[in-house]
N, C-alpha and C positions, 0 to 999 in steps of 0.2 A: 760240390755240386756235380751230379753225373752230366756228362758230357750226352748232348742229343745226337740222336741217331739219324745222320744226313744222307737223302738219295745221291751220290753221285754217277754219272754216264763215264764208260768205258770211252777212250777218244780212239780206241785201236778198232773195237769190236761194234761200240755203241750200244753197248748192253747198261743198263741199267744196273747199281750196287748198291747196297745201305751199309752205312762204317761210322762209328762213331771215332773211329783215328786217323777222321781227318788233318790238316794240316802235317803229315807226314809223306813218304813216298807212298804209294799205296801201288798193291799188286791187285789187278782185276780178277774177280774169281770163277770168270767165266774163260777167259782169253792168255789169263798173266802178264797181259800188258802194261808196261809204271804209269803211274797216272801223279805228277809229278805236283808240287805244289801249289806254284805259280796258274796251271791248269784248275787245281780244284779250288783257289780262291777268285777265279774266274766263274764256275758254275753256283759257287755259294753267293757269290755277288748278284747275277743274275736270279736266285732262289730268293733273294733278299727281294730285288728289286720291285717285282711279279706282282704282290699284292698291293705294292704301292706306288704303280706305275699311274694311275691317276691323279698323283698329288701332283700340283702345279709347285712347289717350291723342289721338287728332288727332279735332280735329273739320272737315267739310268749311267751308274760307274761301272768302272769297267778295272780288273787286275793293275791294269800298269798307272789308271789315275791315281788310285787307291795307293799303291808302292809309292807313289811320286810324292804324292800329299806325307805319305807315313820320314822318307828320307829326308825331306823339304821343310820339315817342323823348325817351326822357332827359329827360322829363319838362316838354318843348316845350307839349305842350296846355293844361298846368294852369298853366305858366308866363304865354301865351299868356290865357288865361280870366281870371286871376288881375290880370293888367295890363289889358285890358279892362274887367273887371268891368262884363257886358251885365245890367240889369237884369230881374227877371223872366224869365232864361232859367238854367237850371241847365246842370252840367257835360256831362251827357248829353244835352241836348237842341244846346246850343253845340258837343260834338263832332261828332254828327251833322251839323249846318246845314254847319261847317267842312269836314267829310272830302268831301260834295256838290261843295261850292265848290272843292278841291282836284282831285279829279277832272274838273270842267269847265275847268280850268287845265291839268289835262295835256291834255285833249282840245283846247283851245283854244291849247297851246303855250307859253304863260306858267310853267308849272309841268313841270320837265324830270324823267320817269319812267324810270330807266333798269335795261332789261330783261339778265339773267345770259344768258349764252353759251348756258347749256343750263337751261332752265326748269325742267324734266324731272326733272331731278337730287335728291337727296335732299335737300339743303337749298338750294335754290336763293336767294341775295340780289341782293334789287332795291335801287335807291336812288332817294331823290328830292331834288329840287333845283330852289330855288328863284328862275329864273331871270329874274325881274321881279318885285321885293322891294315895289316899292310900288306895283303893279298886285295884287298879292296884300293889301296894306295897304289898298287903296284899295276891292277886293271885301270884306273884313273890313267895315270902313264900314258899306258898302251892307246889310251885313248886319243891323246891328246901327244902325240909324236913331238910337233914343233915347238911345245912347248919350253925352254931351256929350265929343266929340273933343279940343275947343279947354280943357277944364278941367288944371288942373294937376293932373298927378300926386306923390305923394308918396311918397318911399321910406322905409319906417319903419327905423331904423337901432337894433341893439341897445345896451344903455349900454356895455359892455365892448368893443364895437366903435367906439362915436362917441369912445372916447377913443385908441382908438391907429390911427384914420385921419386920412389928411389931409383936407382940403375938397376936394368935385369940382373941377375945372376945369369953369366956364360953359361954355366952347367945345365939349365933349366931349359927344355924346348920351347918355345913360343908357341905359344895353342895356335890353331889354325884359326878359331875365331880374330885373334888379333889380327891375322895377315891382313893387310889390306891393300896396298899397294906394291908393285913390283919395279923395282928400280927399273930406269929402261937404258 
């Protein structure tokens, strides 16, 4: 399917541009200003939103809810918070800080945003992907200073489950999904 050809605004100049390569950096062709991703998934969201701003069940989204809801899947953020466990920072404030730091990952390249054929469309799906897993690991970090990295994690195992598993293999990582608990 061809890709539709989307208005977007200069945020340098505020000129007006049609491209159909969106979701990439884009150069303005009036100014040469980048008009960087995270930006143009904010005005495509807004272009979405426009004609159906009268429906009572949508509310108008916005780039970083959209990132949030896309990182936050399946139950990824609480997974994510839950194996961390930053202290002094609750869920809502750690999703926030996170969805920021994702966005500056697509903008930065690290963190791969990938924009629907036609934005436009009734339900349009994006995806994201995470295409430097420990340069994403390594900004988490940064985030989250107090946190003691190097401490052992512990998986709490339930009793009806420690008796009909085998023992990890050492060699093998432990998914982040299992973390759940942090020895204190």
């Amino acid at each position: 399917m061809a890709r539709k050809s989307i208005e977007l605004t200069c945020q340098q100049c505020r000129k007006p541009f049609e491209s159909v390569d969106y979701g990439q950096v884009l150069s303005c062709p009036h100014c040469g200003a980048k008009l960087q991703q995270v930006a143009q998934l904010g005005q495509l969201l807004e272009q979405w939103f426009y004609p159906r701003r009268w429906r009572a069940d949508l509310h108008e989204p916005n780039q970083f809810y959209l990132i949030e809801k896309l990182w936050t899947a399946n139950g990824q953020g609480v997974t994510l918070y839950e194996g961390i466990a930053p202290p002094h920072t609750n869920y809502d404030i750690f999703r926030n800080m996170v969805t920021r730091l994702v966005a500056r990952g697509i903008d930065e390249g690290w963190v791969e945003l990938e924009f629907p054929d036609d934005p436009l469309e009734e339900n349009p799906v994006y995806q994201l992907k995470f295409s430097d897993a420990d340069r994403f690991a390594r900004a988490v970090e940064g985030l989250f200073p107090e946190v003691d990295w190097d401490e052992q994690i512990e998986v709490p195992v339930p009793p009806e489950a420690a008796a009909t598993e085998a023992p990890p293999d050492p060699k093998e990582p432990t998914p982040i999904s299992s973390r759940r608990a942090r020895r204190r």
